[in-house]
C-alpha positions as CSV (number, residue, x, y, z in Angstrom):
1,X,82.8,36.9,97.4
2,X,82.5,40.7,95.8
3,X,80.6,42.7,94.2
4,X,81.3,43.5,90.4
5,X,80.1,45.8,87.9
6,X,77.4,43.6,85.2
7,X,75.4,44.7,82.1
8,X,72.5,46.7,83.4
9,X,70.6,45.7,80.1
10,X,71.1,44.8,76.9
11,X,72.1,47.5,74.3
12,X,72.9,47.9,70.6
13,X,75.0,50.3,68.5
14,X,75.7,50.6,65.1
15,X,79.3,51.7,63.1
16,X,79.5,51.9,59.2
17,X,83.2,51.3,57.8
18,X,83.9,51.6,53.9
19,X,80.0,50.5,53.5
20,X,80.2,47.3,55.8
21,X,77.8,47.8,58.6
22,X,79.3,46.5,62.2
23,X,76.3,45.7,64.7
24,X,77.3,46.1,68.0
25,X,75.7,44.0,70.6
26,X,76.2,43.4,74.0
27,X,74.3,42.1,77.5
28,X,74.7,40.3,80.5
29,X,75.2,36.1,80.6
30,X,75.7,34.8,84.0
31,X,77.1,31.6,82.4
32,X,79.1,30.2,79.5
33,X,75.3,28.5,78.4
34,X,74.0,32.3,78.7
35,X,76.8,33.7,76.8
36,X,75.9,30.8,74.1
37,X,72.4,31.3,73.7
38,X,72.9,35.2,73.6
39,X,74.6,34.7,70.6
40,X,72.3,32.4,69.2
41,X,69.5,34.8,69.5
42,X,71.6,37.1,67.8
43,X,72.4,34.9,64.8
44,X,68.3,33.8,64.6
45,X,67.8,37.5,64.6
46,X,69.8,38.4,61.7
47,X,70.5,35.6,60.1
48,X,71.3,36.9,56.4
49,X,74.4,39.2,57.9
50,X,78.0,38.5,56.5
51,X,79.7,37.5,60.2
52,X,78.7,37.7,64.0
53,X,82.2,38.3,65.5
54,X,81.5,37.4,69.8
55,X,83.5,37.5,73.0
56,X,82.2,36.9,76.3
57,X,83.2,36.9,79.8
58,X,81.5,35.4,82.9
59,X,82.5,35.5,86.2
60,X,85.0,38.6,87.1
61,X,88.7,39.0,88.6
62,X,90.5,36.3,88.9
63,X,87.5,33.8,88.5
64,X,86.7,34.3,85.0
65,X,85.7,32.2,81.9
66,X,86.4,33.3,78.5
67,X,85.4,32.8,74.7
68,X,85.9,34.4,71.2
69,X,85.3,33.9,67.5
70,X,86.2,35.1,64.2
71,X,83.2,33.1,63.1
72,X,85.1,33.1,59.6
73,X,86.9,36.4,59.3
74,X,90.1,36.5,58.7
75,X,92.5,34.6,62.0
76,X,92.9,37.3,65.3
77,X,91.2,39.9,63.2
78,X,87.9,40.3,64.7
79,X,87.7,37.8,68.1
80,X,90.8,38.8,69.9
81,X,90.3,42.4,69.6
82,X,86.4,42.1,70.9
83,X,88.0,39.9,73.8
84,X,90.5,42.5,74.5
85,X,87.7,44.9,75.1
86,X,85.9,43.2,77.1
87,X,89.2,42.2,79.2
88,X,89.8,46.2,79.4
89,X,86.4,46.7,80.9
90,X,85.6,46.7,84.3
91,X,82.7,43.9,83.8
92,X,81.5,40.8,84.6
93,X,79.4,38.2,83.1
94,X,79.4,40.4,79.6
95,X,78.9,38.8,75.9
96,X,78.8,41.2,72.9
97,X,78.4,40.4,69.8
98,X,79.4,42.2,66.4
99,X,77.7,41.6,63.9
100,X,78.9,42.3,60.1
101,X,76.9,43.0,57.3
102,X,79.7,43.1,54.0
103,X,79.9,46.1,52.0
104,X,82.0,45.4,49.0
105,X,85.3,46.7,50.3
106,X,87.7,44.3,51.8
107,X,88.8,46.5,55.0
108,X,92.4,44.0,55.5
109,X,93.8,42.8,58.1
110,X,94.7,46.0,60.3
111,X,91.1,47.7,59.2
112,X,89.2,44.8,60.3
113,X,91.2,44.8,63.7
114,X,90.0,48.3,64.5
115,X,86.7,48.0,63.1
116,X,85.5,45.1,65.0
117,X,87.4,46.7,68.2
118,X,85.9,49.7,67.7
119,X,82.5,48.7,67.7
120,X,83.2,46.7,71.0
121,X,84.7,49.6,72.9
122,X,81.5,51.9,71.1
123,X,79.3,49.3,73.1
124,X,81.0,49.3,76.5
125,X,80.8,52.6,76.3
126,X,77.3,52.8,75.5
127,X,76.6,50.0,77.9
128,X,74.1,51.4,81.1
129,X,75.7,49.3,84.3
130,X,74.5,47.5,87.9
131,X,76.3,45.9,90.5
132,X,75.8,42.1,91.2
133,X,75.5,41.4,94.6
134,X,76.0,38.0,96.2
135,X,73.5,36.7,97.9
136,X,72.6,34.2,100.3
137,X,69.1,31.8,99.8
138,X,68.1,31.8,103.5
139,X,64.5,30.2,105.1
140,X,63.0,32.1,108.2
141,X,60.0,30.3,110.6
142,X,58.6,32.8,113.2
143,X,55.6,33.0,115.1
144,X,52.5,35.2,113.4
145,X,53.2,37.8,116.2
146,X,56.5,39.1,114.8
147,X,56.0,37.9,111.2
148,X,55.3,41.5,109.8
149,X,58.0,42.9,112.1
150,X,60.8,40.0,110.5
151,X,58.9,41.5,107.0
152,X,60.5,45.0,108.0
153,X,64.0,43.5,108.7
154,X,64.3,41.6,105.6
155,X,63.3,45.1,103.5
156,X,65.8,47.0,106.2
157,X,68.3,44.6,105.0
158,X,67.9,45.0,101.2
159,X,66.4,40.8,101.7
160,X,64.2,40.1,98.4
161,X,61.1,37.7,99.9
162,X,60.9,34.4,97.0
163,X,57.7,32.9,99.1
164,X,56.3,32.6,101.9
165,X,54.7,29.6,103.6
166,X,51.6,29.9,106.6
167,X,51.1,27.2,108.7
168,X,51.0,26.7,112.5
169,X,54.1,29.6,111.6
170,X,55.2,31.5,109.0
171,X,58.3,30.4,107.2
172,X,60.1,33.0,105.0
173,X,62.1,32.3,102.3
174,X,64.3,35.0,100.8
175,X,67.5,36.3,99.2
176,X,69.6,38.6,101.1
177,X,73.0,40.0,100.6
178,X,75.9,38.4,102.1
179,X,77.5,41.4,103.9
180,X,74.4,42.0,105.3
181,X,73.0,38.4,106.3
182,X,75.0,39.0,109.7
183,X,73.1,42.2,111.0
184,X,69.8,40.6,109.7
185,X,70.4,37.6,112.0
186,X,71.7,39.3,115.0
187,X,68.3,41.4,114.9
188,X,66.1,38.6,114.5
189,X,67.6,36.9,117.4
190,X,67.1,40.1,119.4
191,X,63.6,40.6,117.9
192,X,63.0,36.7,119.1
193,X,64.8,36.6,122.3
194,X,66.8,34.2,121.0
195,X,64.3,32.0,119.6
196,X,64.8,32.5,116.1
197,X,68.1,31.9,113.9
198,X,67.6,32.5,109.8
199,X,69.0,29.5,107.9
200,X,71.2,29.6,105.0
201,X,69.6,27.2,102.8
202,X,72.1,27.9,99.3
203,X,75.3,29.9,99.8
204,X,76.1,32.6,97.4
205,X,77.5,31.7,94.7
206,X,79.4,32.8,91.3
207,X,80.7,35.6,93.1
């Protein structure tokens, strides 16, 4: 499990070439079904354009799943060289669309090639980014007199609290990095005298 480098947000450029308009998008999909409605909402949102050229990429190293189209441009002129960005990049879980509005002027082969990869390597640069973290879903029950002190751990140990439930104790539920789930435990035991141990209740996953 590692962290990666993701889409911070999702951004948009524009290019003109010999009057066609190239519409650079590009955000973050977790999964292929992301990636897929990304460029859906794209399509929906300007549906009167010419072509939406796309490429994605989820996952990141050697864990990756990939997809293009030329979406009816001419074969390997448009998809492969938005994929080949997005292979260049340091990303993960990435889909960017380019969007072409016609102009009049047929661009060929070799101008369509560096068209739609220059819009896609406009975008990356462009692109604000985050690091995606693994993390572990993990359930904590503790006694009301060190609830707000297990409160402070989580926070120390970058945990993000989903719920909480009260009852005869309080159980915790949260979302905590992997590389620091260890730490968090060994101080809740200490904290507990040993009565406590956090549970992982879903491992991290597409990491």
């Amino acid at each position: 499990m590692i962290k990666y480098p993701i889409p911070a947000q999702t951004i948009r450029i524009e290019n003109v070439v010999v009057n066609s308009r190239f519409i650079a998008t590009i955000g973050r999909a977790d999964t292929v079904e992301q990636a897929k409605t990304f460029i859906q909402s794209i399509r929906q949102e300007m549906p009167d354009a010419t072509h939406h050229v796309y490429a994605y990429k989820v996952g990141y190293g050697s864990s990756v799943i990939e997809g293009m189209s030329d979406d009816g441009e001419p074969s390997g002129t448009s998809g492969p060289p938005v994929l080949a960005v997005l292979r260049g990049a340091d990303l993960g879980d990435v889909a960017l669309v380019v969007t072409r509005y016609f102009g009049g002027t047929k661009l060929g082969t070799g101008g369509l090639v560096r068209a739609y990869g220059g819009a896609a390597k406009d975008a990356v640069a462009a692109l604000p980014v985050e690091m995606k973290i693994p993390k572990h879903y993990i359930g904590t029950t503790v006694h009301y007199s060190v609830y707000e002190r297990v409160k402070l751990l989580l926070a120390e140990y970058q945990a993000e609290t989903d719920s909480e439930e009260f009852g005869a104790e309080v159980t915790i539920y949260a979302h905590i990095p992997i590389d620091t789930f260890e730490p968090f435990c060994a101080a809740v035991l200490e904290l507990t005298a040993g009565q406590v141990t956090p549970i992982i209740l879903e491992e991290a996953a597409d990491a």
